[in-house]
PDB file of N, CA, C and O in Angstrom:
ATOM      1  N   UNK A   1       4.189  10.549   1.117  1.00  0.00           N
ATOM      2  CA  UNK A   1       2.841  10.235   1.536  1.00  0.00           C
ATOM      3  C   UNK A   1       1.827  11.113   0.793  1.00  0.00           C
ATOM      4  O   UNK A   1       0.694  10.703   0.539  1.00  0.00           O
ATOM      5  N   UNK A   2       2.304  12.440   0.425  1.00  0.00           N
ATOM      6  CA  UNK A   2       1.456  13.216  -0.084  1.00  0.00           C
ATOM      7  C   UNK A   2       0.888  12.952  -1.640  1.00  0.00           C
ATOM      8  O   UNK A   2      -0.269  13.054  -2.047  1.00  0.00           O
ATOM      9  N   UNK A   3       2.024  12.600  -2.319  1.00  0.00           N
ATOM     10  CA  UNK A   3       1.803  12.151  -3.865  1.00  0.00           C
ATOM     11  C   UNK A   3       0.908  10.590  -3.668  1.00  0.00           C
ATOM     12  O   UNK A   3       0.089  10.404  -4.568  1.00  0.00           O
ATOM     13  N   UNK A   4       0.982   9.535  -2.653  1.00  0.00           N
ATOM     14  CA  UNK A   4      -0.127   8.856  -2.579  1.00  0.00           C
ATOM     15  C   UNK A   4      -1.847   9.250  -2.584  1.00  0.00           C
ATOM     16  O   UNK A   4      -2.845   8.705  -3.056  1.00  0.00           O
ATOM     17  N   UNK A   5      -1.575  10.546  -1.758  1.00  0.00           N
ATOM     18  CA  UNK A   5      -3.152  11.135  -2.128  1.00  0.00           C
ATOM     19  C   UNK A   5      -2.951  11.116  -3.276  1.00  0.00           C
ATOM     20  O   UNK A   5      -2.815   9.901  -3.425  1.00  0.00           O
ATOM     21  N   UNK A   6      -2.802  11.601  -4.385  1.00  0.00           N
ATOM     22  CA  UNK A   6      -2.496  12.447  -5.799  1.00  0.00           C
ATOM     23  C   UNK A   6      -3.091  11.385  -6.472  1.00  0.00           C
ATOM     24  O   UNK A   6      -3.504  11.721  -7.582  1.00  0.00           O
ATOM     25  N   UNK A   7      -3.375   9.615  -6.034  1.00  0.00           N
ATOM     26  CA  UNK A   7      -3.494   8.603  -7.262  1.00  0.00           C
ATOM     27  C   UNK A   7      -4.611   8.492  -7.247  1.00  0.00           C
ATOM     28  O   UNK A   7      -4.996   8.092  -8.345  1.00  0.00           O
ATOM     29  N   UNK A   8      -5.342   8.626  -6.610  1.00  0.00           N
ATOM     30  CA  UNK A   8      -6.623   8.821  -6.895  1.00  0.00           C
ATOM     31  C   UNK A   8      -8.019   9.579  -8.034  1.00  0.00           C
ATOM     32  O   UNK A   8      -9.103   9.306  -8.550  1.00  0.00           O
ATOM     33  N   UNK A   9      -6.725  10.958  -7.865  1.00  0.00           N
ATOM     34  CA  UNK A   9      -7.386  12.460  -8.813  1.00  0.00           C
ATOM     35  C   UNK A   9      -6.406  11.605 -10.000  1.00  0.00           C
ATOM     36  O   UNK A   9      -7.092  10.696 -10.469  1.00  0.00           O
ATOM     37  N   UNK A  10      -5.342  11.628 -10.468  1.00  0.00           N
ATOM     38  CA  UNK A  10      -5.097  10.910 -11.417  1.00  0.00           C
ATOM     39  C   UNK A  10      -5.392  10.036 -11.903  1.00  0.00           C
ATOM     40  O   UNK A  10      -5.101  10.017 -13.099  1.00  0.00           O
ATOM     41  N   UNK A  11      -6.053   8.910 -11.401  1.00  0.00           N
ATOM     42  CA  UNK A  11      -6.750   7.975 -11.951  1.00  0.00           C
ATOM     43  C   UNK A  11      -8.060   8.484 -12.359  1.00  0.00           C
ATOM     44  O   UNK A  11      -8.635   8.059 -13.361  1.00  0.00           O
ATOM     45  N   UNK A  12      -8.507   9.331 -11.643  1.00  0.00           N
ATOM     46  CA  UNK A  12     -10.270  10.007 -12.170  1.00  0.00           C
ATOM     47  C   UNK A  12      -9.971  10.766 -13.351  1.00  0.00           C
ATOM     48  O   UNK A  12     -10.814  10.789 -14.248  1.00  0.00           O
ATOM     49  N   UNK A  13      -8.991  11.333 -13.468  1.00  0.00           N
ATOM     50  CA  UNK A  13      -8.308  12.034 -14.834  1.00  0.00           C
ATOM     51  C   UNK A  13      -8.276  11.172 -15.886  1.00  0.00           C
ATOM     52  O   UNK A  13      -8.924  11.336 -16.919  1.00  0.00           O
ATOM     53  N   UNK A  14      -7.440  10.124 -15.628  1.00  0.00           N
ATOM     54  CA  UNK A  14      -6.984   9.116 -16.622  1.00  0.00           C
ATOM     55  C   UNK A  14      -8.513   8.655 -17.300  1.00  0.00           C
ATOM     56  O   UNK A  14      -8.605   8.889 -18.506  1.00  0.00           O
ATOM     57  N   UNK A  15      -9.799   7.983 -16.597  1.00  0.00           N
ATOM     58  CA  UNK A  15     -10.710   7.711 -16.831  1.00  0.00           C
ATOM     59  C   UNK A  15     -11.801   9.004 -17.580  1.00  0.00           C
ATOM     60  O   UNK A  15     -12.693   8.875 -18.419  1.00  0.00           O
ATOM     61  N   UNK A  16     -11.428   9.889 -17.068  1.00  0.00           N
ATOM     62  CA  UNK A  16     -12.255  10.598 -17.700  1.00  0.00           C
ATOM     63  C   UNK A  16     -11.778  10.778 -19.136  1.00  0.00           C
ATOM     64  O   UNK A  16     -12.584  10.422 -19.996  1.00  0.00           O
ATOM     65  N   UNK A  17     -10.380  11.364 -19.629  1.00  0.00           N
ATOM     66  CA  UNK A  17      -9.682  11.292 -20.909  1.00  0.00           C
ATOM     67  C   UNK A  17     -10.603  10.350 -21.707  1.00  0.00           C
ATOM     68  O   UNK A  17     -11.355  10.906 -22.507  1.00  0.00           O
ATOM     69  N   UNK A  18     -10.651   9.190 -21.624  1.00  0.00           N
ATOM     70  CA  UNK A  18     -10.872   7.955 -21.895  1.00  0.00           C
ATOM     71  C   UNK A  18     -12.396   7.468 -21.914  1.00  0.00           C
ATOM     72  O   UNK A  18     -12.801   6.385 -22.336  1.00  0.00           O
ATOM     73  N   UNK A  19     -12.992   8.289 -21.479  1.00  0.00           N
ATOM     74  CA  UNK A  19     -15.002   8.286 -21.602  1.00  0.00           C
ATOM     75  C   UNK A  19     -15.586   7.245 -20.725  1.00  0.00           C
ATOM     76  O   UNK A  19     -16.568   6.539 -20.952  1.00  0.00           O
ATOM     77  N   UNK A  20     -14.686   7.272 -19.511  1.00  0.00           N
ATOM     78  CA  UNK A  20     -14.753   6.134 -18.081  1.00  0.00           C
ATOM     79  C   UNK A  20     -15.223   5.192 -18.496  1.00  0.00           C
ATOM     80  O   UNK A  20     -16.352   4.702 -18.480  1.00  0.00           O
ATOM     81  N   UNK A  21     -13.755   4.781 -19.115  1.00  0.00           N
ATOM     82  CA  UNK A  21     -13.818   3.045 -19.598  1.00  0.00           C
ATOM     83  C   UNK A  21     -12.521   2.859 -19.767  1.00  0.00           C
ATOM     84  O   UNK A  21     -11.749   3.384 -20.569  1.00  0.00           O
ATOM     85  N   UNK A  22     -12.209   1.447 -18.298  1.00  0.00           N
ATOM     86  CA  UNK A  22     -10.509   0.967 -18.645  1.00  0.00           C
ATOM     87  C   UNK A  22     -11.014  -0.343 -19.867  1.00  0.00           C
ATOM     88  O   UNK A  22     -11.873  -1.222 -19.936  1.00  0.00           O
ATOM     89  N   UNK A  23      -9.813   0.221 -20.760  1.00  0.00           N
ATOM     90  CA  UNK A  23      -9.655  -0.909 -21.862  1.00  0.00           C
ATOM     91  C   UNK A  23      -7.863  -1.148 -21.744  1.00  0.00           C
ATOM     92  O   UNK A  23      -7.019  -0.346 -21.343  1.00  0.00           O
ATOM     93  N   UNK A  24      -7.669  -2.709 -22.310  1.00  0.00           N
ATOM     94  CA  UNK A  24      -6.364  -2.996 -21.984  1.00  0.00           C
ATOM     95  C   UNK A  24      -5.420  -2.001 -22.805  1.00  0.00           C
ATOM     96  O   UNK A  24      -4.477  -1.546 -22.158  1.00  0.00           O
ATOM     97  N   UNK A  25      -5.528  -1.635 -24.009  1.00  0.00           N
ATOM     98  CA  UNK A  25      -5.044  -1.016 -24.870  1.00  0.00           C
ATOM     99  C   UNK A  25      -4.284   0.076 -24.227  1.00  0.00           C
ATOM    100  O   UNK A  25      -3.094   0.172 -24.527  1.00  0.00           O
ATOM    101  N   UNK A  26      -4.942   1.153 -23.146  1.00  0.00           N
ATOM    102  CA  UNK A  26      -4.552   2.341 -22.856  1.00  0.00           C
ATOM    103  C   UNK A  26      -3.699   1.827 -21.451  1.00  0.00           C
ATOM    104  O   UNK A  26      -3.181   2.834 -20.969  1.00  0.00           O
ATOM    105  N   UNK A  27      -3.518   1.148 -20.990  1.00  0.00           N
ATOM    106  CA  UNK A  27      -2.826   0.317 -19.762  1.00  0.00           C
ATOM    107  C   UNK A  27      -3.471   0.808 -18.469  1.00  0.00           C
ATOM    108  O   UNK A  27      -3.155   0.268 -17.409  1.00  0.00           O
ATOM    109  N   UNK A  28      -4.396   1.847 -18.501  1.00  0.00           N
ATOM    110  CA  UNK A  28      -4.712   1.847 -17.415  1.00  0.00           C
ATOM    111  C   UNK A  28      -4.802   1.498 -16.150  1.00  0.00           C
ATOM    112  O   UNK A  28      -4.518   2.181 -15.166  1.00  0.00           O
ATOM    113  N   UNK A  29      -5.486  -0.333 -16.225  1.00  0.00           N
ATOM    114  CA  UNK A  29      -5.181  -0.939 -15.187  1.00  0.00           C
ATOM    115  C   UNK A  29      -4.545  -1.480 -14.785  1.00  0.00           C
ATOM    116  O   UNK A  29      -4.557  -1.994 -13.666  1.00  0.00           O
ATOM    117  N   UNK A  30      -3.635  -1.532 -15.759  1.00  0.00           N
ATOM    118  CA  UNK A  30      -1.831  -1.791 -14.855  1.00  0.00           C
ATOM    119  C   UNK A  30      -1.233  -0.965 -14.368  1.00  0.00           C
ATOM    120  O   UNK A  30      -0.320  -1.329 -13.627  1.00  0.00           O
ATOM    121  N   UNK A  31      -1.427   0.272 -14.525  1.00  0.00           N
ATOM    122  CA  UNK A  31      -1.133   1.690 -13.587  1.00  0.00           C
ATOM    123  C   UNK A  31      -2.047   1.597 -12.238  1.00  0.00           C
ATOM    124  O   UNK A  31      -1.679   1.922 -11.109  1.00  0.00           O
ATOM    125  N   UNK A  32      -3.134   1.156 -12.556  1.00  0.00           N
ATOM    126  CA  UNK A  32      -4.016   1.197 -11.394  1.00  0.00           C
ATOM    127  C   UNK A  32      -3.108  -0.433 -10.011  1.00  0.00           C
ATOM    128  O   UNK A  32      -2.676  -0.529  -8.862  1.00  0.00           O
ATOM    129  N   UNK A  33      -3.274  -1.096 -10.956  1.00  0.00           N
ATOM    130  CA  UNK A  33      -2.622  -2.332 -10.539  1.00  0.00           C
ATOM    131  C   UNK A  33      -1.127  -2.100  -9.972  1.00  0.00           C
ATOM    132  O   UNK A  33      -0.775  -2.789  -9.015  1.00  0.00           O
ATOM    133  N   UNK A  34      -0.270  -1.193 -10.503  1.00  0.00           N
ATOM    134  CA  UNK A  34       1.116  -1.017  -9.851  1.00  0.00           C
ATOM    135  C   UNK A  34       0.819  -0.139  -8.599  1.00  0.00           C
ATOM    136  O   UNK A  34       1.431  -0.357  -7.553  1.00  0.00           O
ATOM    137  N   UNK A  35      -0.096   0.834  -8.688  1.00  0.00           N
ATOM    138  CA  UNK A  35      -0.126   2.159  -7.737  1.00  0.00           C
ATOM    139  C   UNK A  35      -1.205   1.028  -6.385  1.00  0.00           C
ATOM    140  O   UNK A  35      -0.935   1.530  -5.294  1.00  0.00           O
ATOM    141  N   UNK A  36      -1.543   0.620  -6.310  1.00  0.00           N
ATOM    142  CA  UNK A  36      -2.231  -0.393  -5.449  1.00  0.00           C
ATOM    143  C   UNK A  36      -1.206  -1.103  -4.631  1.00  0.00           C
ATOM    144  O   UNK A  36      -1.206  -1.112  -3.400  1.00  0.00           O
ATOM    145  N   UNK A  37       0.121  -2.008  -5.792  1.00  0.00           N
ATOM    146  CA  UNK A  37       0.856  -2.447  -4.938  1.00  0.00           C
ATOM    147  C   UNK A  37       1.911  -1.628  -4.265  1.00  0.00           C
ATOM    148  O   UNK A  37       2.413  -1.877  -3.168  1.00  0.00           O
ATOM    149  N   UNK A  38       2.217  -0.515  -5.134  1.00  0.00           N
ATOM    150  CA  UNK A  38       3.024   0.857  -3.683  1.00  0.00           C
ATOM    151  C   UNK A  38       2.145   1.065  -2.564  1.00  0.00           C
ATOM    152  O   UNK A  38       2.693   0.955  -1.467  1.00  0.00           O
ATOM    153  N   UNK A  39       0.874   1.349  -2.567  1.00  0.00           N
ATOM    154  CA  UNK A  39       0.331   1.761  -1.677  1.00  0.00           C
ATOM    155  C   UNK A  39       0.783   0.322  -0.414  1.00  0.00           C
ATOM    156  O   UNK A  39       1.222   0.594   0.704  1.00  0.00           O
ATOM    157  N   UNK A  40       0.625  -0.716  -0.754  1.00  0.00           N
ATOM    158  CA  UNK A  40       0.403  -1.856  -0.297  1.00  0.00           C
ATOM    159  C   UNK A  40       1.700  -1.823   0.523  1.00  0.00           C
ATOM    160  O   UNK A  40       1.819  -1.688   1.741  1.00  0.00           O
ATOM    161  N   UNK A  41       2.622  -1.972  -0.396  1.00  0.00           N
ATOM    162  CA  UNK A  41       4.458  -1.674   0.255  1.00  0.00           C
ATOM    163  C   UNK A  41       5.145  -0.731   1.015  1.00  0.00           C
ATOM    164  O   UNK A  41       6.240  -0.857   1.563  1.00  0.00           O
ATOM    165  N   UNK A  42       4.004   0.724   0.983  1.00  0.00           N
ATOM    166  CA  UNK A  42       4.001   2.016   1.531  1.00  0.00           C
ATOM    167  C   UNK A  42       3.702   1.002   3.148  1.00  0.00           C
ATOM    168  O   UNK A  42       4.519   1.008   4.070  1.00  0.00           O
ATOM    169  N   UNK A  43       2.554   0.308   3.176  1.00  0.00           N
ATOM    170  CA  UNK A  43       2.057   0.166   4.346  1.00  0.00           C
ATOM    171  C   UNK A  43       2.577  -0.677   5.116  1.00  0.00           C
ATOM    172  O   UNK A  43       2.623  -0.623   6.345  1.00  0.00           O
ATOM    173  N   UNK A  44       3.124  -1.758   4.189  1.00  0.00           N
ATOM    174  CA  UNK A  44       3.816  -2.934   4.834  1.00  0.00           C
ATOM    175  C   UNK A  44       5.125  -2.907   5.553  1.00  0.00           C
ATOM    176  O   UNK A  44       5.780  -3.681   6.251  1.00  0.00           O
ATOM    177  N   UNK A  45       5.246  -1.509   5.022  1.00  0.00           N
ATOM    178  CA  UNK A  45       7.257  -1.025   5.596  1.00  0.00           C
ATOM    179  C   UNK A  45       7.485   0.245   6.449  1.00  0.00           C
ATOM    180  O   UNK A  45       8.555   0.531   6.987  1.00  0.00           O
ATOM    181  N   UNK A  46       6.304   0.999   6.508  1.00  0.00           N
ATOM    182  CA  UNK A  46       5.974   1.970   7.491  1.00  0.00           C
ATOM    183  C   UNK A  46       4.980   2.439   8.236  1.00  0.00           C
ATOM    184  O   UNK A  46       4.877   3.540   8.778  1.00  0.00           O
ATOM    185  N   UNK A  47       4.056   1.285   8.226  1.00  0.00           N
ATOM    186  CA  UNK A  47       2.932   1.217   9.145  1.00  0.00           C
ATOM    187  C   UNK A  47       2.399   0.316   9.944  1.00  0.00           C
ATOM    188  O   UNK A  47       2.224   0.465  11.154  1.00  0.00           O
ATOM    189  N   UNK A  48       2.091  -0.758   9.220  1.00  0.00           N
ATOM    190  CA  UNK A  48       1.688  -2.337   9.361  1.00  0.00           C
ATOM    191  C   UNK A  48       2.810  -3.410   9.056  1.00  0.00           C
ATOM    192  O   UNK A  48       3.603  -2.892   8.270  1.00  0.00           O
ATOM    193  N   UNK A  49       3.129  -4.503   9.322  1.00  0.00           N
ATOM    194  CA  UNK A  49       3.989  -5.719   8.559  1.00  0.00           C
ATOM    195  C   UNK A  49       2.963  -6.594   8.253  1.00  0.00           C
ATOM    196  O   UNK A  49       2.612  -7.566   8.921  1.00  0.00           O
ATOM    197  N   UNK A  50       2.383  -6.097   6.941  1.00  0.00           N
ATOM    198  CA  UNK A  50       1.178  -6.901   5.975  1.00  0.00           C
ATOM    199  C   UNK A  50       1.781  -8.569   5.753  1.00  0.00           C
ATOM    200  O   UNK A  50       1.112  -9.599   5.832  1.00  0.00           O
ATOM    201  N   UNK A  51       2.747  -8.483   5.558  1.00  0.00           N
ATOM    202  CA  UNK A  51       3.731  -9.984   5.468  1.00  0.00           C
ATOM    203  C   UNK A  51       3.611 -10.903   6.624  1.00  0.00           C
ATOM    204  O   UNK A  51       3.975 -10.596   7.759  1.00  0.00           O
ATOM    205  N   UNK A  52       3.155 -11.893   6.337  1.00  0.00           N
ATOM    206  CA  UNK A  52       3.456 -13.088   7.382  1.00  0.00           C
ATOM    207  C   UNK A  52       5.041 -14.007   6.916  1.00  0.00           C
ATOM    208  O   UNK A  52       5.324 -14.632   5.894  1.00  0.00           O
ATOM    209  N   UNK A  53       5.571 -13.821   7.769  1.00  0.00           N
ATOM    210  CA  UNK A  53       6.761 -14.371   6.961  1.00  0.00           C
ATOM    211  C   UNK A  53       6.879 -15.952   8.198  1.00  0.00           C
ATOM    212  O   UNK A  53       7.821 -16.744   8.146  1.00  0.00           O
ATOM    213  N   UNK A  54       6.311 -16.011   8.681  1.00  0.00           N
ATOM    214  CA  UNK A  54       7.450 -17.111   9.297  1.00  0.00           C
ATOM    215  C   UNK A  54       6.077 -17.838  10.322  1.00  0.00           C
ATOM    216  O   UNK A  54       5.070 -17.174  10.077  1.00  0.00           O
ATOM    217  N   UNK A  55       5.810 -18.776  11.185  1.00  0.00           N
ATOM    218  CA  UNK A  55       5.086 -19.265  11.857  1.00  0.00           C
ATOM    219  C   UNK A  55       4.893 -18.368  13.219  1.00  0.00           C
ATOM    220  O   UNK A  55       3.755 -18.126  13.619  1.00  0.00           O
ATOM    221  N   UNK A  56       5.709 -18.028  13.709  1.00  0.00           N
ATOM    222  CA  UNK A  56       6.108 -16.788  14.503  1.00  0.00           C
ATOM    223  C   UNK A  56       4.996 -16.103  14.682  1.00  0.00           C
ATOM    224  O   UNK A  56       4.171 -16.190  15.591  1.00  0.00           O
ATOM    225  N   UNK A  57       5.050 -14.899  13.065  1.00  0.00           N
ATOM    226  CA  UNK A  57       4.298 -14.006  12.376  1.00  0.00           C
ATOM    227  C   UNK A  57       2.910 -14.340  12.938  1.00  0.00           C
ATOM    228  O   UNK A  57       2.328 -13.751  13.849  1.00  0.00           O
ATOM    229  N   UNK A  58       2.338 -15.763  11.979  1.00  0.00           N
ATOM    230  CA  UNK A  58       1.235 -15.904  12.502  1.00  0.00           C
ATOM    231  C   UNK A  58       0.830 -16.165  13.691  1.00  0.00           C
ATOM    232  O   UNK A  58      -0.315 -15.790  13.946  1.00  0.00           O
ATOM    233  N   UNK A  59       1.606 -16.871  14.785  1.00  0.00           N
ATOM    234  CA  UNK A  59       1.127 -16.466  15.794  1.00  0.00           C
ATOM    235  C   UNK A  59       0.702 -15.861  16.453  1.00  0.00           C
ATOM    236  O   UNK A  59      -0.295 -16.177  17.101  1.00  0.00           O
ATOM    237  N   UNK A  60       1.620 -14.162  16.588  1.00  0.00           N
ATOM    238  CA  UNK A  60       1.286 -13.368  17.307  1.00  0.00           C
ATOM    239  C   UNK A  60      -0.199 -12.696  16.150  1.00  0.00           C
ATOM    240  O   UNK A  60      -1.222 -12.477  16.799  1.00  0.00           O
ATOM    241  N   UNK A  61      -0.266 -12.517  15.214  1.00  0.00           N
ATOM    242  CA  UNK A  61      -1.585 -12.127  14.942  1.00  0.00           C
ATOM    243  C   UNK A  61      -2.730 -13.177  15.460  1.00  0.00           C
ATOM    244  O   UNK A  61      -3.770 -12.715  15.930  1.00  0.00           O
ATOM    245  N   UNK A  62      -2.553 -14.452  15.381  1.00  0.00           N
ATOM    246  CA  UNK A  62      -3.451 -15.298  16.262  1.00  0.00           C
ATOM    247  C   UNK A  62      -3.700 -14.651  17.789  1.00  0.00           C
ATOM    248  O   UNK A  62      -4.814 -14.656  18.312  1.00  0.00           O
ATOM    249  N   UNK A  63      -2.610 -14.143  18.373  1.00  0.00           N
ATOM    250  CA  UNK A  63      -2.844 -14.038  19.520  1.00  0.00           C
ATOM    251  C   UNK A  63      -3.178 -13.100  19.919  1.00  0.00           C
ATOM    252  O   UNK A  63      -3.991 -13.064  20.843  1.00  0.00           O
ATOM    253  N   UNK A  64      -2.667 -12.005  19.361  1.00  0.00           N
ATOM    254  CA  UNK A  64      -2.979 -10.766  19.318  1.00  0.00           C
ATOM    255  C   UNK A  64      -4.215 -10.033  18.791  1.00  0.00           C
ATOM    256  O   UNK A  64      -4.619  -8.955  19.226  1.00  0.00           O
ATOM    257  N   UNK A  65      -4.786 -10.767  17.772  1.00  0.00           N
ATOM    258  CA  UNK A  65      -5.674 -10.548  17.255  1.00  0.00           C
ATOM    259  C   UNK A  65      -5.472  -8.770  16.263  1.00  0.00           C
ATOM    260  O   UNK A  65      -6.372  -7.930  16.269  1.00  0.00           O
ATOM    261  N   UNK A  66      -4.027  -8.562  15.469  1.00  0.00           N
ATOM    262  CA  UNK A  66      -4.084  -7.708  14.522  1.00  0.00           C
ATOM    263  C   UNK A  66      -2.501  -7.918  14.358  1.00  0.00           C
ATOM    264  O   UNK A  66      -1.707  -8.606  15.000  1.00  0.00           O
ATOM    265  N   UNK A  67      -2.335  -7.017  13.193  1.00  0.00           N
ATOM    266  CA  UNK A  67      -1.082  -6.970  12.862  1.00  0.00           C
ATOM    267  C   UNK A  67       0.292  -6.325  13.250  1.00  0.00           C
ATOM    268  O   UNK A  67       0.322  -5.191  13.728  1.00  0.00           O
ATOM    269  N   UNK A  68       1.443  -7.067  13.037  1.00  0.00           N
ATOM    270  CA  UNK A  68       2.731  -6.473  13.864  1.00  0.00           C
ATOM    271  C   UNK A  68       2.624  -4.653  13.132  1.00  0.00           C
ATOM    272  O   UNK A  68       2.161  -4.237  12.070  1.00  0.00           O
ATOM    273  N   UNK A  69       3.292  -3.958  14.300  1.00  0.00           N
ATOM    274  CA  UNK A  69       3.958  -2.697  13.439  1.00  0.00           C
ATOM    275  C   UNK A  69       5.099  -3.150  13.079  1.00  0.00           C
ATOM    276  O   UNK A  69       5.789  -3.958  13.701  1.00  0.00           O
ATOM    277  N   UNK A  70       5.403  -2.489  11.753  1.00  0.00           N
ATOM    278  CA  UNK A  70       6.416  -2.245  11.184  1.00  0.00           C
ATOM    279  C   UNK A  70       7.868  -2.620  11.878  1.00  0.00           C
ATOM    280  O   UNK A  70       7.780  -2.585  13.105  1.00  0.00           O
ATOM    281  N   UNK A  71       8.961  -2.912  11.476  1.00  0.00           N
ATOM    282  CA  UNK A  71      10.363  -2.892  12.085  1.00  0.00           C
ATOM    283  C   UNK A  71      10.982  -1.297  11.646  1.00  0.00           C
ATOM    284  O   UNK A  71      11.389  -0.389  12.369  1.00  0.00           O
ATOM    285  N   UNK A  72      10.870  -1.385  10.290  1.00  0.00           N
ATOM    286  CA  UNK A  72      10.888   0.456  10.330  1.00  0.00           C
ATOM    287  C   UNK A  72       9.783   1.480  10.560  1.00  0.00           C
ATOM    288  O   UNK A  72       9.988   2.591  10.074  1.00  0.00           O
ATOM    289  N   UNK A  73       8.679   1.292  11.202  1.00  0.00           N
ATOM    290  CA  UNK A  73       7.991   2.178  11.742  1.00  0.00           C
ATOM    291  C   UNK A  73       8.593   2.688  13.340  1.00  0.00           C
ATOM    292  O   UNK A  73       8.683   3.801  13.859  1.00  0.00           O
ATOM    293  N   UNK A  74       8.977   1.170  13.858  1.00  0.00           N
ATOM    294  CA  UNK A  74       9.512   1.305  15.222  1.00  0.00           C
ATOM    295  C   UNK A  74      10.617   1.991  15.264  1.00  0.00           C
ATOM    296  O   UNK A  74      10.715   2.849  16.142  1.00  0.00           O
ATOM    297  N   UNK A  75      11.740   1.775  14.308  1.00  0.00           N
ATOM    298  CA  UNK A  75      13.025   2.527  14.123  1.00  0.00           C
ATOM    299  C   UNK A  75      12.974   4.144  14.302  1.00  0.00           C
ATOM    300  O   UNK A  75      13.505   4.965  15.049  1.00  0.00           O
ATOM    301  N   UNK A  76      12.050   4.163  13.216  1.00  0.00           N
ATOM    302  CA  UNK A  76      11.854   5.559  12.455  1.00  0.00           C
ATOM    303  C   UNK A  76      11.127   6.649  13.640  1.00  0.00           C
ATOM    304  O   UNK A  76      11.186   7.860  13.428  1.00  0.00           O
ATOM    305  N   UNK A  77      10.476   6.136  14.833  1.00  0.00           N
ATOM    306  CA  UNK A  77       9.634   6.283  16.124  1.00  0.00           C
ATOM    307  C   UNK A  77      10.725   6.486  17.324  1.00  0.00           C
ATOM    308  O   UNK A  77      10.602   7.431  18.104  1.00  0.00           O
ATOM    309  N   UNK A  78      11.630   5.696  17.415  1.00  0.00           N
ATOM    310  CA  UNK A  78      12.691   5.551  18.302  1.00  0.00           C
ATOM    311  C   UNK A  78      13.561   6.532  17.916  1.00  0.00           C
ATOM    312  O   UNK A  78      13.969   7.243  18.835  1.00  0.00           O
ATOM    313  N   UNK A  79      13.981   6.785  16.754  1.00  0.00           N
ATOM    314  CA  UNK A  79      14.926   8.149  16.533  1.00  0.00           C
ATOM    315  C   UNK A  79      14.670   9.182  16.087  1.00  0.00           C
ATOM    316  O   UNK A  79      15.329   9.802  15.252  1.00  0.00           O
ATOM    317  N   UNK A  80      12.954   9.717  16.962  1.00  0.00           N
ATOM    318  CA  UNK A  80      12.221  10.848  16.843  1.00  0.00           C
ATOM    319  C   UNK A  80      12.891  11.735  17.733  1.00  0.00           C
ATOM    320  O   UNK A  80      13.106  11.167  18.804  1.00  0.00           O
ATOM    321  N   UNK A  81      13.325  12.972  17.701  1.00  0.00           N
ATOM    322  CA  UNK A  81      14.347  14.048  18.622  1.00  0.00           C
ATOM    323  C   UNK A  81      12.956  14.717  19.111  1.00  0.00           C
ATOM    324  O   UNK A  81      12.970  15.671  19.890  1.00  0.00           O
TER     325      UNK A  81
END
């Protein structure tokens, strides 16, 4: 969780190197673009279930009005000592 802070100052790094300008050449924003979707997968598997997978899914956010927690957030919660 901690090296997720870290992408931020690295990306302000990366841009500055570079005279704060993404061009395709230096890949920048495909680094920016991969570190977006960890963050995304970080959240979807230990915080939130960002995924609607099934009719189910959407229901209970219909009904509920927000999103399921996690199946491994709950795990990981349940076999707190």
């Amino acid at each position: 969780m901690i090296l997720i802070g870290f992408i931020p100052i690295v990306f302000a790094i990366q841009l500055y190197q570079n005279n704060w300008g993404i061009t395709p050449e230096n890949l920048i924003l495909w680094g920016v673009l991969a570190n977006l979707f960890a963050i995304l997968e970080h959240i979807n598997y230990y915080i939130r279930q960002l995924m609607v997978d099934n009719f189910a899914d959407f229901e209970y956010i219909m009904r509920n009005k927000k999103l399921k927690i996690a199946s491994l957030a709950k795990d990981l919660k349940e076999s707190e000592l």
